[in-house]
MILUM-760574 format. One record per residue: residue number from 1; residue in one letter; chain; x, y, z of N, C-alpha, C, O in turn. Coordinates in steps of 0.1 Angstrom, whole numbers, plus 2048, in hexadecimal, padded with zeros to 3 digits. Layout:
{rec NUM; "a"; "A"; {X; Y; Z}; {X; Y; Z}; {X; Y; Z}; {X; Y; Z}} ...
! end
This chain:
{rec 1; "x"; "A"; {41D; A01; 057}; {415; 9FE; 063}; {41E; A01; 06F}; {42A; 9FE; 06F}} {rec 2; "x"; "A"; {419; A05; 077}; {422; A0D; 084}; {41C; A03; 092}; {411; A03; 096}} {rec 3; "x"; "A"; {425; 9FC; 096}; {426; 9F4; 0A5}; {428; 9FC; 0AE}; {42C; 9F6; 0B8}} {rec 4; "x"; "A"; {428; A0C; 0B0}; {42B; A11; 0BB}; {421; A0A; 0C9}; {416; A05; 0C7}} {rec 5; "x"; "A"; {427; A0B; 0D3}; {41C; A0A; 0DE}; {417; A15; 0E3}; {41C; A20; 0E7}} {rec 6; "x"; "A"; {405; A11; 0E4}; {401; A1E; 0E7}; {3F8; A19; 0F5}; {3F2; A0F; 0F7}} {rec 7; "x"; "A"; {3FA; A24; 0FD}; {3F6; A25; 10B}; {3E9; A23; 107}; {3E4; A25; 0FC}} {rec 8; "x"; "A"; {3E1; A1E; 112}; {3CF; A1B; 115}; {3C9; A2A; 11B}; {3CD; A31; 124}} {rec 9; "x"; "A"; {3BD; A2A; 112}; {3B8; A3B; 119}; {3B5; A31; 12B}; {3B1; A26; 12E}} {rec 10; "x"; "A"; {3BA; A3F; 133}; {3B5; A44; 140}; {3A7; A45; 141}; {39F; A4C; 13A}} {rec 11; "x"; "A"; {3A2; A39; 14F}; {394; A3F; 150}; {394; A49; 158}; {39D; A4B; 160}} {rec 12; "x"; "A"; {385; A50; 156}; {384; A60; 15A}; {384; A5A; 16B}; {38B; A62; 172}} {rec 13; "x"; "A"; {381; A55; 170}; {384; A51; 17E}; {389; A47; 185}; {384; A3D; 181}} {rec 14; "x"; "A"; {392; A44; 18D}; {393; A30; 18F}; {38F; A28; 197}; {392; A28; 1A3}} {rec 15; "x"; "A"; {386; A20; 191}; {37F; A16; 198}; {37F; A15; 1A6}; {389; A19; 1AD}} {rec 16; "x"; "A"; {377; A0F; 1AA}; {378; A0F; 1B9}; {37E; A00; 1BC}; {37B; 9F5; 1B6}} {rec 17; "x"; "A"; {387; A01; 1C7}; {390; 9F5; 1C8}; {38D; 9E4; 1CF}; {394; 9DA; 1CF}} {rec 18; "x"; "A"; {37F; 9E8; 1D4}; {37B; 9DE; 1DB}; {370; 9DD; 1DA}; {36C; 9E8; 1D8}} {rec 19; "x"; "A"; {365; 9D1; 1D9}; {358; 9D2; 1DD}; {355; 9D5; 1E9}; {348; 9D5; 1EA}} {rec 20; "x"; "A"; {35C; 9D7; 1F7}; {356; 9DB; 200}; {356; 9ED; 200}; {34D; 9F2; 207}} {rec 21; "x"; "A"; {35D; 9F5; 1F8}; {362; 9FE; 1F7}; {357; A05; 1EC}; {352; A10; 1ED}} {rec 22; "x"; "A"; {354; 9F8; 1E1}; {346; 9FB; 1D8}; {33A; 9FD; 1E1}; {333; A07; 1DF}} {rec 23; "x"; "A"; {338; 9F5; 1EA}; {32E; 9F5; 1F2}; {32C; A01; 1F9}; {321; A06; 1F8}} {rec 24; "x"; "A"; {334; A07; 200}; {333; A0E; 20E}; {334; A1A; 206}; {330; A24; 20B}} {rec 25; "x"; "A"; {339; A1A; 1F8}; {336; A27; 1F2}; {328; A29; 1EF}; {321; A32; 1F3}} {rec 26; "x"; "A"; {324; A1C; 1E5}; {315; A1E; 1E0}; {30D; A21; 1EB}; {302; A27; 1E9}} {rec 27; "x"; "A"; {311; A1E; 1F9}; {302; A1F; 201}; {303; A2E; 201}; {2FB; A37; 1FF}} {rec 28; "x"; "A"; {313; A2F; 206}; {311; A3F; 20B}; {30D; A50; 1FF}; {30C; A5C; 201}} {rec 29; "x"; "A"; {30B; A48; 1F6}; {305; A4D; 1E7}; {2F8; A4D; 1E5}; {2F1; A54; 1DE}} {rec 30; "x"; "A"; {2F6; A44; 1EB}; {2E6; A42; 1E7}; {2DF; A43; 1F6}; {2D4; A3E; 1F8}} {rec 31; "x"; "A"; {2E5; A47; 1FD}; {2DE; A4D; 20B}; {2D7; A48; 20E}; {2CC; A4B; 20F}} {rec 32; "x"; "A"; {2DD; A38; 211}; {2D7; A2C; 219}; {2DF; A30; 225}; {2E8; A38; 224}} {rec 33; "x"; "A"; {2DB; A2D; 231}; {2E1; A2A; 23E}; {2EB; A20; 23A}; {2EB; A15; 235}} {rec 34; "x"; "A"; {2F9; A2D; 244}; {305; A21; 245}; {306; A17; 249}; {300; A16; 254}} {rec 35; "x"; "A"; {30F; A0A; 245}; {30F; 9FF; 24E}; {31D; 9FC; 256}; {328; 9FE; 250}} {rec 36; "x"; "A"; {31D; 9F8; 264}; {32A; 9F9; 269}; {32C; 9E6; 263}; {325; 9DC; 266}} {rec 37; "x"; "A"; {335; 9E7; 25D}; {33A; 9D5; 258}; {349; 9DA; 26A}; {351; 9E2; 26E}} {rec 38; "x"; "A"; {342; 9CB; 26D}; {347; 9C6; 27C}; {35B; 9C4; 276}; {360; 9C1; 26B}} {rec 39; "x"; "A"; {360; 9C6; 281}; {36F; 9C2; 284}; {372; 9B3; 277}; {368; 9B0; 270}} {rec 40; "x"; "A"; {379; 9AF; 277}; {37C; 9A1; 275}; {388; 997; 270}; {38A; 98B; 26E}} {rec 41; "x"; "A"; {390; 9A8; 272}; {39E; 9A4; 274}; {3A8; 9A6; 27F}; {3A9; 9B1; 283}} {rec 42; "x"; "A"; {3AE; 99D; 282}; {3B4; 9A2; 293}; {3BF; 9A0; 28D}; {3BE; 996; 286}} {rec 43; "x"; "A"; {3CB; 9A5; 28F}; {3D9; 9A2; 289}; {3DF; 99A; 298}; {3E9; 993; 296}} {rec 44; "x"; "A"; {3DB; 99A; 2A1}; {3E2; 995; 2AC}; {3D5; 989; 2AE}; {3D7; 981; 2B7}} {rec 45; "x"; "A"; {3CA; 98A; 2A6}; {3C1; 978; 2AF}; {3B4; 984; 2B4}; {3B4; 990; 2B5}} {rec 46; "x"; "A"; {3AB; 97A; 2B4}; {3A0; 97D; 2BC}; {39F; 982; 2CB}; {3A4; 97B; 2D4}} {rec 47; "x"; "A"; {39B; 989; 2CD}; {3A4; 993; 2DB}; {395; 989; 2E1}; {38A; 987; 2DB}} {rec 48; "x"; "A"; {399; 983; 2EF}; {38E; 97F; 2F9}; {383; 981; 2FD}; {385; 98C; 302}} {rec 49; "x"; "A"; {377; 97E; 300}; {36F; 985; 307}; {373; 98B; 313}; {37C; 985; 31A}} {rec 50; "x"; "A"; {36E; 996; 316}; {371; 9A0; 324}; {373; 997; 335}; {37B; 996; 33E}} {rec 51; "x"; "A"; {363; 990; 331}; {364; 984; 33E}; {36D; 97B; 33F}; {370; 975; 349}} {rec 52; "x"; "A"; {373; 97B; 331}; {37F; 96E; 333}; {389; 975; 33A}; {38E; 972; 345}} {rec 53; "x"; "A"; {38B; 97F; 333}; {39F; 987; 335}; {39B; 988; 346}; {3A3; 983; 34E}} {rec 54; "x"; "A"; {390; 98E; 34B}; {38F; 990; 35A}; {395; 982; 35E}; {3A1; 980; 361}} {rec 55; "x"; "A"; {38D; 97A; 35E}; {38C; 971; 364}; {399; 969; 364}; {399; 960; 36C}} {rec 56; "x"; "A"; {3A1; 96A; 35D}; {3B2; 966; 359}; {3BB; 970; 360}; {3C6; 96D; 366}} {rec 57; "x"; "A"; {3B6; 97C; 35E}; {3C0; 986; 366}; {3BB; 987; 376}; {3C1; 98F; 37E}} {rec 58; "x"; "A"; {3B3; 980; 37A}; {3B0; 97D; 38A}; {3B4; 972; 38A}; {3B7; 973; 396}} {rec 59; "x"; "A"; {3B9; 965; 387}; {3C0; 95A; 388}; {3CC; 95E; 387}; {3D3; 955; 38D}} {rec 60; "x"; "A"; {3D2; 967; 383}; {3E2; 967; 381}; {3E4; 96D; 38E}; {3EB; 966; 397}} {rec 61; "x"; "A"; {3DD; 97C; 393}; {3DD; 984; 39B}; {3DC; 979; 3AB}; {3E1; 97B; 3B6}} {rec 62; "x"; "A"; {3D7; 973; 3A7}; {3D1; 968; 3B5}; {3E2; 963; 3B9}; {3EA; 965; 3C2}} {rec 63; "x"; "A"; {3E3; 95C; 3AC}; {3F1; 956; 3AB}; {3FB; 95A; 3B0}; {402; 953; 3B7}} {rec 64; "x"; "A"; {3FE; 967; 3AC}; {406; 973; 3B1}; {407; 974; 3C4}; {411; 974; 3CB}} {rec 65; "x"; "A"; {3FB; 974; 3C8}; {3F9; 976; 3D5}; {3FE; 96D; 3DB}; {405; 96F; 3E5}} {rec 66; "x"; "A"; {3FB; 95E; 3D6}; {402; 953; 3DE}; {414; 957; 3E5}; {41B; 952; 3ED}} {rec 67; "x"; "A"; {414; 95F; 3DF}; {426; 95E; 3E1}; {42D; 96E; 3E5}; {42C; 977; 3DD}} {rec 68; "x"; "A"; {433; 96F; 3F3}; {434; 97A; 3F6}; {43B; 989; 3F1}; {446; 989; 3EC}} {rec 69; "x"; "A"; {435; 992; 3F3}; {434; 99D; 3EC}; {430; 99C; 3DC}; {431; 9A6; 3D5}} {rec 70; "x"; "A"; {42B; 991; 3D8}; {425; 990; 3CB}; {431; 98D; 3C1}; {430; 98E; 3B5}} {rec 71; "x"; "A"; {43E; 98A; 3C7}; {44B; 984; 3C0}; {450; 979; 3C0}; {454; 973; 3CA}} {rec 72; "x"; "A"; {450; 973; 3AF}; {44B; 965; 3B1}; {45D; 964; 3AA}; {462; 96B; 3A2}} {rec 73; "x"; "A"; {462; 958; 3B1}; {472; 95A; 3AB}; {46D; 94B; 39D}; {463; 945; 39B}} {rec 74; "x"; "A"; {47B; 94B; 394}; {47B; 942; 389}; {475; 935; 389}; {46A; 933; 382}} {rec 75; "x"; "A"; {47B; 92E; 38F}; {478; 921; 397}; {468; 91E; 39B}; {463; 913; 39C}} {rec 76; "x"; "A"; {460; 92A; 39D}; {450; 927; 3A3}; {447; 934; 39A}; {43D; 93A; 39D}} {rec 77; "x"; "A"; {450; 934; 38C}; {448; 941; 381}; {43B; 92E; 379}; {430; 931; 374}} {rec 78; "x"; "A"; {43E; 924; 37A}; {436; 91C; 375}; {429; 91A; 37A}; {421; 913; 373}} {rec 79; "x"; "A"; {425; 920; 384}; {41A; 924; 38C}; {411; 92E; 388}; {405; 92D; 389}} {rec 80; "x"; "A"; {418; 937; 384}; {414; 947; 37D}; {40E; 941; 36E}; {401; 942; 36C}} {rec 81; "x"; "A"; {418; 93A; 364}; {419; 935; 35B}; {409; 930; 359}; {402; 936; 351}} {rec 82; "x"; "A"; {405; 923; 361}; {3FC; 91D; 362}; {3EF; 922; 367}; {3E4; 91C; 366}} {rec 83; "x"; "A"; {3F0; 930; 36E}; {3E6; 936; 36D}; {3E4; 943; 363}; {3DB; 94A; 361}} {rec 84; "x"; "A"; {3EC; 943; 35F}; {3E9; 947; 34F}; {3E3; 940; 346}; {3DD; 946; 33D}} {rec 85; "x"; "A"; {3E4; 92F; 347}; {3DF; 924; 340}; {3E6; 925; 330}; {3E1; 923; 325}} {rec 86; "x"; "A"; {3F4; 928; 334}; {3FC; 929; 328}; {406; 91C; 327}; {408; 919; 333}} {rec 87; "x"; "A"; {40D; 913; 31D}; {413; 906; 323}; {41F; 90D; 327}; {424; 918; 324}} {rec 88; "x"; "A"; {423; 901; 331}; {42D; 905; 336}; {43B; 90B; 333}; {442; 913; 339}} {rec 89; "x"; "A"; {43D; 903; 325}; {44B; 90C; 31B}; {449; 91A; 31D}; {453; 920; 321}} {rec 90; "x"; "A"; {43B; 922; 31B}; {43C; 92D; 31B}; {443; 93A; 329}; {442; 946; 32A}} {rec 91; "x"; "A"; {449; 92E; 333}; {44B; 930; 343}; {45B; 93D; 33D}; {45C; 948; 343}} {rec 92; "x"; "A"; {463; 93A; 335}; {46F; 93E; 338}; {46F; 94D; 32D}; {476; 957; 32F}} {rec 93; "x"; "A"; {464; 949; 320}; {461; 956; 31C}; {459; 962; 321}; {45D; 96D; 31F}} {rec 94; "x"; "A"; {44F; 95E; 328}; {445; 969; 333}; {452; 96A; 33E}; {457; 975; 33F}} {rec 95; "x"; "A"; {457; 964; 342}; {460; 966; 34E}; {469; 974; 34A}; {46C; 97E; 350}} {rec 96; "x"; "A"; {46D; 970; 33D}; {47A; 97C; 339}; {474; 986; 333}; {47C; 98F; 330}} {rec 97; "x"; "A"; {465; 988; 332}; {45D; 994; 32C}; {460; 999; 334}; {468; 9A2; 332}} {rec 98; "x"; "A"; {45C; 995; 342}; {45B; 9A0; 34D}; {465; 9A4; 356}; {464; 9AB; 360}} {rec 99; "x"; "A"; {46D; 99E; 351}; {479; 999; 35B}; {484; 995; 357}; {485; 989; 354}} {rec 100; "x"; "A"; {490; 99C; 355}; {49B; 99E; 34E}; {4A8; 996; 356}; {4AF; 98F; 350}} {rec 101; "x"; "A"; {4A8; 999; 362}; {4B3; 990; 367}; {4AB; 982; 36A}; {49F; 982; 36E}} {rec 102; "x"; "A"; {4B2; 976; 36A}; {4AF; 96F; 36D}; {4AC; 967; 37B}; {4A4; 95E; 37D}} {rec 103; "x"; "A"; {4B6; 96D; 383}; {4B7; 96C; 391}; {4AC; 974; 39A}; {4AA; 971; 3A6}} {rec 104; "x"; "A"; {4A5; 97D; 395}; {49D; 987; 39C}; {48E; 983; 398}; {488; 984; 38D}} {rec 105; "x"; "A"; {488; 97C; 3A4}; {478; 97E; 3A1}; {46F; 986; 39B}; {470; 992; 398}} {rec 106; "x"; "A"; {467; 97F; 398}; {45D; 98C; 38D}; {454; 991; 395}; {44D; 98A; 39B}} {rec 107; "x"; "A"; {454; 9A1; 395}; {449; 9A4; 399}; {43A; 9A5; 397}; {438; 9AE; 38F}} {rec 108; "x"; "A"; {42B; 99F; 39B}; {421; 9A2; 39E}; {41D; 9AB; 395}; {41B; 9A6; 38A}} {rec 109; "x"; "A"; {41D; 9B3; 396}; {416; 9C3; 38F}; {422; 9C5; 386}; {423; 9D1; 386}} {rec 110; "x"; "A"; {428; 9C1; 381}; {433; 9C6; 375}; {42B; 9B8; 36C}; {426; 9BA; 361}} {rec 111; "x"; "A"; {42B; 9AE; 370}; {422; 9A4; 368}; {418; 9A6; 365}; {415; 9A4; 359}} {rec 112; "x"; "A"; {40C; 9AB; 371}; {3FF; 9AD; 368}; {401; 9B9; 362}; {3FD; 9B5; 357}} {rec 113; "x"; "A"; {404; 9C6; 361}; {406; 9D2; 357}; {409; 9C7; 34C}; {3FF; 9C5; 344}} {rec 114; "x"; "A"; {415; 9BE; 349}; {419; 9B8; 33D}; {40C; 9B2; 336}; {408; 9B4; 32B}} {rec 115; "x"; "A"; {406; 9AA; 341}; {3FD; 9A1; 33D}; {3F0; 9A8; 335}; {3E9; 9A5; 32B}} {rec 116; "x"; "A"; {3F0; 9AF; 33A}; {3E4; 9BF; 334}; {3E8; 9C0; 329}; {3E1; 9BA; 321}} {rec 117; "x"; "A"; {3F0; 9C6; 324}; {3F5; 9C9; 316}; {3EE; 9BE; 30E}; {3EF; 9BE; 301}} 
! end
């Protein structure tokens, strides 16, 4: 009696890997109209509605203006902070995004480009 191991026959094709993958094949096979299946993964979070991000990026910009030439030094970035509506710990990490020395004000428009991203 021989115990060799013997390999499993190969199927003639391989399976399809997902049922969404079953799906979107079968329709496009059977010449149903495609279906667009919506977004539903964000690796970074649910990105805002458009009216929100405006409306946050004109509160910071306002903020900005309070303070001349739009350069806000260390000491009064908790202002910025708060109109971002971020807690305040987050004051010394946004500070050093945009702003590498510590002694030198952040600029206005070097913040909101950041803030855009």
């Amino acid at each position: 009696m021989s115990y060799a191991a013997s390999t499993p026959p190969k199927p003639a094709s391989a399976p399809p890997h997902t049922t969404l993958q079953r799906s979107v094949r079968g329709a496009a096979s059977s010449g149903a109209p495609a279906r667009v299946i919506p977004r539903f993964h964000f690796p970074k979070g649910r990105p805002p509605p458009g009216h929100q991000q405006d409306h946050a990026l004109h509160k910071v910009q306002s903020a900005f203006a309070t303070f001349p030439n739009s350069q806000v030094p260390r000491d009064s970035f908790k202002h910025i902070v708060k109109a971002c509506e971020c807690p305040l710990y987050w004051k010394m990490p946004l500070f050093l995004a945009t702003q590498q020395n510590l002694h030198a004000p952040v600029d206005g428009h070097k913040f909101i480009d950041f803030w855009r991203e």
